[in-house]
N, C-alpha and C positions, 0 to 999 in steps of 0.2 A: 389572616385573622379568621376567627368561627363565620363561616359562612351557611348556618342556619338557621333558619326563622324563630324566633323572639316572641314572646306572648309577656309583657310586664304588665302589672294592675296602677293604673296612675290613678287608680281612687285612695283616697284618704280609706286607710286601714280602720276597721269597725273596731273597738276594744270596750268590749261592756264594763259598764259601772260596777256589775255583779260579781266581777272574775276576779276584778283587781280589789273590790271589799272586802273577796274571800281568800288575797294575802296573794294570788296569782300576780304575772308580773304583765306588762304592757305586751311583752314579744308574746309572751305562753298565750295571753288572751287572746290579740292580734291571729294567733293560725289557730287554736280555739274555736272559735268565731267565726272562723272559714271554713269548719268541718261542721257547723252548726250549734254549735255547743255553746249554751250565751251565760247559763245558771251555774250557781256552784255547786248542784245536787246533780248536774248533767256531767260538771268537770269531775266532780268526786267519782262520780259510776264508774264514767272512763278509765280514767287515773287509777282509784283505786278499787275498783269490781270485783267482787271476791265470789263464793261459792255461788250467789245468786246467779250467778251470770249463765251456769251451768242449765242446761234443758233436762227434765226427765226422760230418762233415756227409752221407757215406756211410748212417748208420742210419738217413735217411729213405726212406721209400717209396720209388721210382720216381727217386731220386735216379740212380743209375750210367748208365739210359736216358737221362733228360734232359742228364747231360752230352756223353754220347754224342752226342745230335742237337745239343747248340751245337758241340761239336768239328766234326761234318761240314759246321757251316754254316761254320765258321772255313776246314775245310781247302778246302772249294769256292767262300770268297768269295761267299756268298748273302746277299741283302738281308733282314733280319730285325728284326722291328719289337716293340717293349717295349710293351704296352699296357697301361695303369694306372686307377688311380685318382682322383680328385678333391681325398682328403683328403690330409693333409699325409703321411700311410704311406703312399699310394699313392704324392705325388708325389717323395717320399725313392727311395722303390722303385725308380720307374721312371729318377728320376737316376742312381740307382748300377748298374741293369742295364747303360743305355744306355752311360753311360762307361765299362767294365767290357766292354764288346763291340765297341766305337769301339778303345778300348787292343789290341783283339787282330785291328785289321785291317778289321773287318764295316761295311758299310753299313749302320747300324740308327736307324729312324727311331722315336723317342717317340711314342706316341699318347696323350694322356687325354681322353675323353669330354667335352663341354659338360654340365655336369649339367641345365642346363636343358634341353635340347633334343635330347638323347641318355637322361639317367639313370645309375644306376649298372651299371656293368660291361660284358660283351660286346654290340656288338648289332649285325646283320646289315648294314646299311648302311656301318658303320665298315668290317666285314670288305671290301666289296666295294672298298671307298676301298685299302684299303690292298693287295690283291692288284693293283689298278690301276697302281700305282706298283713294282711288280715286286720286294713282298713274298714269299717261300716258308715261310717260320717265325714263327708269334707266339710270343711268349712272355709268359703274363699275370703281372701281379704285385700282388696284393693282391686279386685278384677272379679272376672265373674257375670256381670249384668249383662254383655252379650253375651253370652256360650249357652246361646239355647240350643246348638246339637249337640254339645258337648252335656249339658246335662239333661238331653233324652238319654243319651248312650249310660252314662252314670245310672240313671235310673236303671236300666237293662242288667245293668251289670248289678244291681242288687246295693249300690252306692248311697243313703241319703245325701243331701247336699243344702248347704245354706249359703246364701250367696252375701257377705255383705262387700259392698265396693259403693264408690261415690263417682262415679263415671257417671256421663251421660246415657240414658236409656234409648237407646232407637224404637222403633213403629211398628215392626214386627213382632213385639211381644217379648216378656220377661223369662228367663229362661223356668223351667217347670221344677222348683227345687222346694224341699219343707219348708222354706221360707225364704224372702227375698228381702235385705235389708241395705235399702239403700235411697235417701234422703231425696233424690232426683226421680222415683220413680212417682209415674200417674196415682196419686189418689193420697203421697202423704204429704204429710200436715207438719213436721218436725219444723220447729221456727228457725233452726240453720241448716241452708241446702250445703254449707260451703264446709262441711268438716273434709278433713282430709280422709285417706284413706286408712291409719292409726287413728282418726279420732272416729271413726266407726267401727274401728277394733276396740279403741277403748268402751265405747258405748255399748258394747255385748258385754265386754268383762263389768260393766258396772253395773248392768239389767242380772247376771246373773249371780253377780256377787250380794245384790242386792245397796252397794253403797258407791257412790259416787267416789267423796272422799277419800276412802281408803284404797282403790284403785287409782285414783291423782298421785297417790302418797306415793303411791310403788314405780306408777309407768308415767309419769309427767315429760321426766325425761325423754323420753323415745315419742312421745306425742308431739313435744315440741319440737324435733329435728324432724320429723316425719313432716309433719303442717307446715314448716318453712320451706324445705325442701322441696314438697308439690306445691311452692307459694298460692297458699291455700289464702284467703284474706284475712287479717290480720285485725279485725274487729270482734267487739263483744263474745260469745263464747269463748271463740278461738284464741282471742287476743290473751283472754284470761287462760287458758290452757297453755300457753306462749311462755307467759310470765313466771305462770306455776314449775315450767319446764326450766327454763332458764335459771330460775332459783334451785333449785334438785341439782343441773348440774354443777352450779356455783358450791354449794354446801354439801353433797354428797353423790359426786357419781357414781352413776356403776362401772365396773373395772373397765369394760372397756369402752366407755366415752372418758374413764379416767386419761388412758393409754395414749387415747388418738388425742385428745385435750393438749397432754405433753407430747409428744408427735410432730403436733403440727405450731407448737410453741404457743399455745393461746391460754389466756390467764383465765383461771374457771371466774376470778371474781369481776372481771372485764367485757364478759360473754351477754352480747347481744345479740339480735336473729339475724343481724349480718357476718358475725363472724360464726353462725351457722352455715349461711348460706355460702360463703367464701371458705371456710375453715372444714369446717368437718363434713357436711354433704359431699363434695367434689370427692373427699377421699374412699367416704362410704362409696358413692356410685363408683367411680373406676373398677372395685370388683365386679359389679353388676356388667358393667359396661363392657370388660374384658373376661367374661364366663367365668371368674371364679366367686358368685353370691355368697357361696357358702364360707368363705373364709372373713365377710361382713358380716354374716350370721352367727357363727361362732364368736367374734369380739365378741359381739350384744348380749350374749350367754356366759360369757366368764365369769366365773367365778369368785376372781382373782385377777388383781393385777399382776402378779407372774406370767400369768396363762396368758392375759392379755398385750403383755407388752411386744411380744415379738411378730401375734397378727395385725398390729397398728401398724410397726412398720414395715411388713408386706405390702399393709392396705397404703402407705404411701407412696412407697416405689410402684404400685401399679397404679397411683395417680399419677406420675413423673410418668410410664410410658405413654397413659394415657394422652396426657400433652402432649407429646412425641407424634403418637399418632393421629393426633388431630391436628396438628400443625401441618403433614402431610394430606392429610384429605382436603384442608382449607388451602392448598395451593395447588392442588388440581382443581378443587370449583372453580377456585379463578380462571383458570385457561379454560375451563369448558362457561366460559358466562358470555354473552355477545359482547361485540366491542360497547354498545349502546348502554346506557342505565334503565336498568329495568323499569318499568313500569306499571306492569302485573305479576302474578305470583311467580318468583321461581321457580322452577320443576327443574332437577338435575340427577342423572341416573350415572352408575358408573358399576362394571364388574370389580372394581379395586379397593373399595372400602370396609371398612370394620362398621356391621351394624350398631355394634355398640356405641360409637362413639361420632355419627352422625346428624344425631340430634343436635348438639353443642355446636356443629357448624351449620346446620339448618340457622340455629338463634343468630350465630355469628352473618349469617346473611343476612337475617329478615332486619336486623339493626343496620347493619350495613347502608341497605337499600331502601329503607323502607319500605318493603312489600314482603307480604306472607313467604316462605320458602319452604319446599318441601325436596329432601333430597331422599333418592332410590338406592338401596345396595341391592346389584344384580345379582342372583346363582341362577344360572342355567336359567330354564325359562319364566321362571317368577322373580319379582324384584318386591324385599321388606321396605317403608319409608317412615322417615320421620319428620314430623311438617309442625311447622312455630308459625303462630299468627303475628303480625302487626298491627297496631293502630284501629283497636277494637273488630278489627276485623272476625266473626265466627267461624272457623274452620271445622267444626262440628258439623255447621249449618250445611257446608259447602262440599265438605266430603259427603255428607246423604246427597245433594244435589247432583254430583257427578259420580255415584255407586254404582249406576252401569257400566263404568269403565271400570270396577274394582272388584276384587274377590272379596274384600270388606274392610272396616275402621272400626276404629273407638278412638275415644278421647273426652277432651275437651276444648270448649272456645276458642283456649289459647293455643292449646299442643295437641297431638294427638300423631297417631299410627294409622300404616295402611297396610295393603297386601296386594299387589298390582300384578299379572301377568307383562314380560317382559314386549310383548306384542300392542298390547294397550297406553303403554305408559304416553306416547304423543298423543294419543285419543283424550287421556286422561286431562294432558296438560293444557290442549287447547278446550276442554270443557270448565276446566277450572278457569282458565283466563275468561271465557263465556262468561261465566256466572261471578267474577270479580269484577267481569266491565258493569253490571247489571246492578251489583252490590257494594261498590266501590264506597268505603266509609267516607266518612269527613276527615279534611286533612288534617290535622293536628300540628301545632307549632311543635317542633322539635327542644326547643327551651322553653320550659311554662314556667314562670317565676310564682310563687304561691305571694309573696310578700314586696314591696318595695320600700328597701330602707333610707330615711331622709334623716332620722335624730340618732347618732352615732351611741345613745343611752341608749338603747333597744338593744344597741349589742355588748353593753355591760356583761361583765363575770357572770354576774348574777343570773342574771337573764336567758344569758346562751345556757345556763349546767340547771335552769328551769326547763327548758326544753327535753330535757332528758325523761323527764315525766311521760314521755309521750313513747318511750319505749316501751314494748318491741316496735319497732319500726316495719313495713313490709308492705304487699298487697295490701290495700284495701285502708292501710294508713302510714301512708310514706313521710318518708324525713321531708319536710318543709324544705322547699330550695325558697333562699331569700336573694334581695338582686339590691346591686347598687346600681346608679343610673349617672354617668357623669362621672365619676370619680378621679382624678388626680394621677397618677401614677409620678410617685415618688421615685422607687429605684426598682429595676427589676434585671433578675440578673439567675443564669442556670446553675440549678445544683445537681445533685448524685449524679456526678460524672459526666455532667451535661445533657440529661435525660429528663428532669424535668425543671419548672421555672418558681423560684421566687419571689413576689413581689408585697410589695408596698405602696396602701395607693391611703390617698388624703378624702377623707367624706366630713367637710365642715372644715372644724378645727380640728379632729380626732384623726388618726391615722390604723392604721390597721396593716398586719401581714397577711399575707397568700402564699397556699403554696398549689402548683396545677402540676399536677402528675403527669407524666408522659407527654407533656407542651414545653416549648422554647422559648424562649423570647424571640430567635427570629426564625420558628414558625408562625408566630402571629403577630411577626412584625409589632413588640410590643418598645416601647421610648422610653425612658423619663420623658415628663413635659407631657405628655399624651393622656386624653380624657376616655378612659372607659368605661364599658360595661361589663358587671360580674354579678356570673350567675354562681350562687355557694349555699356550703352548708354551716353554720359557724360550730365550732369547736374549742370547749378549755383546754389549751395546752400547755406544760408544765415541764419546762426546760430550767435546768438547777438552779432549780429554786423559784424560779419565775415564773408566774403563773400570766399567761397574756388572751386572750382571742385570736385563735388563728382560724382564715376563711378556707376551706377547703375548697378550692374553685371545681367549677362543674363545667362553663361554659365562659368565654369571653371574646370580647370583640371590640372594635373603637366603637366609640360611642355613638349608637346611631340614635339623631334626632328627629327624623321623619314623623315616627307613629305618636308621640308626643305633639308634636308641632302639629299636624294634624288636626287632631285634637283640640290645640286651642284654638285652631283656624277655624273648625265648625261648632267652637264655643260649648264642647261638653263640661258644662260645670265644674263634675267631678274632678277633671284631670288637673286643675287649677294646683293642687296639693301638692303635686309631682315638682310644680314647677316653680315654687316660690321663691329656689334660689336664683330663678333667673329672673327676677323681678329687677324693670328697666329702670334707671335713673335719667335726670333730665338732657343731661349729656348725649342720650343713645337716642330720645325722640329727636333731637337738634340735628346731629348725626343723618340720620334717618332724611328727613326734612331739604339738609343743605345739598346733600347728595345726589337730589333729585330734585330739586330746585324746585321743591312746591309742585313737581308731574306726576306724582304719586300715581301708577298705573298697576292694576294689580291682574294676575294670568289667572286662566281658567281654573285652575286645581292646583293644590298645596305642590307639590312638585316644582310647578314654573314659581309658584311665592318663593317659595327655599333659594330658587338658584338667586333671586336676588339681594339677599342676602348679603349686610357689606360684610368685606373681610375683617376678620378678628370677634367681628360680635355672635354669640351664641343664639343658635338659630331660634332657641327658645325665646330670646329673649326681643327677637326681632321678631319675630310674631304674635308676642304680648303688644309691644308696641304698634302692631296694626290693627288689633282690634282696640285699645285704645283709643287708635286716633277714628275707629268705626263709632266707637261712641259715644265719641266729643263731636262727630258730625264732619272730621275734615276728611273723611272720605266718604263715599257712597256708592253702594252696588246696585244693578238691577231689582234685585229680590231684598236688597236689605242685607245680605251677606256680604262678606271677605270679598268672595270668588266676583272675578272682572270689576272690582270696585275701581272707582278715579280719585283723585283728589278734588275737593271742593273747596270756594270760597265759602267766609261765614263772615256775619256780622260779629263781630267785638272778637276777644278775647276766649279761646278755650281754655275751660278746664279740666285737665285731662286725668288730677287726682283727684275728681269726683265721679272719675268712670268707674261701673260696675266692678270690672275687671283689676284695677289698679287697687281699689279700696278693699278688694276681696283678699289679692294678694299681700298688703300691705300686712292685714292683720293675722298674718300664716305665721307662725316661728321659721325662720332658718336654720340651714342643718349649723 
């Protein structure tokens, strides 16, 4: 079974009066209410948030200058060059600049770096390339914010330069360009630090077009793959830029998100910012990933779907090798990782890998392991890295902290880049473990349940396809996992070829299917007859003709009643809710009583309570039963607690359904 630690909420779920007045449903309210949202002028914003949502593009920094220098280039007819990124936000970016400065006339030629053979962001040689070609203006997009020698040199060469990117700013200063536009730097004010690196592309095209609106109309599309794809957060602005996206490509893509749409088999009118992030990003990057950008680039620019259909599927087959070759780099980490489980940052170096495509196994570590991972691809005496945080951990922070082992970084919090001499790199690693032992975050349960379901109407039709409201789903506002606690297991049995499990488990009266992807039934040792726990997402599924709830499991395990029991052992009120259905009858106190023949002796800590536990009775339930009988008065602790309480004689007769505890329980619904 899952052998990960559990975070369930055994509080009675909040569900405002307000949300269900204004036609919301008990479930939508319930996770509502847990993102703070209690009013229906709060749920409406969310839900449905439309242009307001958008910031004047004006409030950023250095924004009025940098239009000012694209207008001069417009009104003089200057050749002026987009220089980008790799990833799928740099190449959104630099799509939408480019076209965007093409529509107004400009000679403007795209640039994206070879990542192998160039790296990430500005570098002197490119500049020289493109002043050759009778460039006067760059303008960066998604990078940029460090390369302040890169834009002295620029300058030198007679280069303007405007920098916009949404990367972290380091200490040593902005780089010295006609303007710097980027939402993180010292001194602005813009009320969203978190656009991606297309939505500060977009934000120039709509300061210079002068209209928000009619630049959404055209590039929403590409905003919205760009934003999910750098899992930018997924709230107010942004969310609204998401939404706007994901309608664009449902009703009218452009040819080549038409292309890769059919490509990769996904239904434009189905298209959520997961089957962004699963569906079309993995395909976009593979080109970045294996030095052909330019063939991503061109999709975004078609025309036509003629022209587009046949770079779709190049851009597939080189996500197929890509796989290929990250399957090979993640089986040499393995052999280069100690016999031990990590338990500070990774660091793994190797002359054999594709830098493109070590970032994906960097994440595949840092999940793995739980701890940050940063892996090196060596050439000769320098080694590029790509490093994925865990568990809020800042690796921004962390890579400035250990910069005297590096030639330098960028990034962000979560992810980010470095550039290491091949002589430094054990310097590097044990400075990095230094400064993780020092900064080591808080642990985090590995299963956080948002919700605990007890009335099997929560997960009504209705209910579950209310939830959908809440798309896009992503950073910053994830799909609700909801949890059953106890549940039944009915039949459970392997399907697609025995690769993963379906099940059926009983919550109440109601019954309910599962299905857990890539799990067994005996890798988790799952029965009939067997009570567990399931962590899911619910889902309307519609099998001919049948429309039912199906639970998409996320996590499962037998049913552990420790942290519950716990609980009502030190009498947290709250948790009462959780446990109504194990509310005891008079049979389990007698039970209890004869068993023990009136010795009622009770152990230091919940722990030793549990093990005495008679067989067959649910531990919940034998734990009600003790503090019951705590306060009817037949037992008695030192302190007044559970913990080393004895049994006691009493005078007369107790009453044990005039206990707090019992009278509280009684008046609960069951599931």
């Amino acid at each position: 079974m899952d052998k990960k630690e559990w975070k369930i909420p055994y509080a009675r779920p909040e569900i405002p009066a307000a949300l269900l007045q204004a036609g919301y449903g008990p479930l939508l309210s319930a996770v509502l209410a847990l993102r703070g949202i209690r009013t229906a002028a709060a749920a409406h914003g969310l839900i449905e948030g439309g242009m307001e949502c958008l910031h004047d593009p004006f409030l950023i920094l250095g924004m009025d200058t940098a239009v000012a220098r694209v207008r001069m280039a417009i009104d003089h007819g200057e050749t002026v060059a987009v220089y980008g990124d790799y990833d799928v936000d740099g190449i959104t970016s630099t799509c939408l600049l480019t076209d965007y400065l093409r529509s107004k006339g400009l000679h403007c030629l795209p640039y994206i770096p070879d990542r192998s053979e160039e790296g990430y962001g500005l570098n002197c040689a490119a500049l020289d390339a493109l002043k050759a070609q009778g460039v006067s203006l760059v303008i960066t997009v998604d990078c940029g914010i460090t390369a302040v020698a890169e834009a002295d040199y620029a300058r030198s060469l007679g280069l303007d330069m405007i920098v916009t990117d949404h990367h972290e700013c380091k200490n040593d200063g902005l780089p010295d360009a006609v303007s710097v536009v980027d939402c993180k730097q010292p001194g602005d004010s813009y009320p969203n630090d978190k656009l991606a690196g297309v939505g500060m592309a977009l934000k120039l095209a709509c300061a210079c077009e002068g209209s928000s609106e009619a630049m959404l109309d055209r590039y929403a599309d590409l905003v919205a793959v760009g934003t999910v794809a750098d899992v930018m957060p997924l709230t107010e602005e942004n969310r609204y830029l998401v939404r706007r996206g994901l309608a664009m490509l449902a009703q009218r893509p452009r040819p080549g998100f038409a292309a890769m749409l059919k490509e990769a088999s996904l239904d434009p009118q189905r298209l959520t910012a997961a089957s962004i992030g699963f569906g079309l990003a993995p395909r976009l990057n593979a080109a970045g990933r294996l030095g052909q950008t330019g063939k991503a680039l061109d999709l975004l620019m078609c025309a036509s779907l003629e022209q587009a259909a046949p770079l779709a599927a190049e851009l597939c087959e080189l996500n197929r090798q890509r796989q290929n070759i990250e399957m090979e780099i993640w089986e040499e980490a393995q052999m280069l990782l100690p016999d031990n489980v990590p338990d500070q940052p990774i660091v793994l170096a190797s002359d054999n890998w594709h830098q493109g495509v070590i970032g994906i196994a960097a994440s595949r570590l840092a999940e793995q392991f739980s701890v940050p991972a940063i892996m090196i691809c060596l050439n000769g005496e320098l080694g590029k890295g790509s490093c994925r945080s865990y568990g809020n951990f800042n690796l921004f922070e962390a890579l400035g902290a250990c910069s005297d082992q590096l030639i330098d970084f960028g990034g962000h919090a979560l992810a980010a880049g470095l550039n290491v001499r091949r002589d430094k790199v054990e310097d590097f690693r044990r400075a990095l473990s230094a400064y993780y032992r020092n900064n080591r975050p808080e642990p985090q349960p590995e299963v956080q349940c948002d919700l605990l379901i007890r009335d099997p109407a929560m997960l009504s039709i209705d209910s579950v396809q209310q939830l959908d409201l809440l798309e896009p789903y992503g950073n910053g506002n994830p799909r609700p996992i909801l949890c059953l606690s106890g549940a039944e297991v009915l039949n459970a049995c392997n399907v697609g070829g025995g690769r993963h499990l379906r099940l059926r488990v009983r919550l109440g009266q109601s019954s309910f299917e599962g299905i857990f992807f890539s799990h067994t039934a005996e890798d988790l040792d799952i029965h009939e007859g067997d009570r567990i726990d399931l962590a899911f997402h619910p889902k309307v599924n519609e099998f001919r003709g049948h429309v039912s709830v199906q639970l998409q499991v996320a996590a499962a395990r037998k049913h552990e009643a420790a942290p519950l029991c716990r609980d009502i052992l030190e009498q947290q009120g709250d948790c009462l809710w959780a446990a109504a259905d194990a509310c005891p009858v008079r049979a389990d106190f007698v039970r209890i009583w004869r068993e023990s023949k009136g010795k009622l002796r009770m152990g230091a800590d919940a722990q030793s309570i549990l093990e005495q536990c008679p067989d067959g009775m649910l531990p919940e339930t034998y734990c009600i039963c003790l503090i019951a009988l705590l306060e009817a008065g037949l037992l008695s602790g030192p302190d007044g607690g559970i913990f080393g309480a004895e049994a006691v004689e009493i005078q007369g007769k107790a009453d044990l359904e005039a206990t707090h505890i019992l009278r509280t329980l009684r008046s609960m619904p069951r599931s």
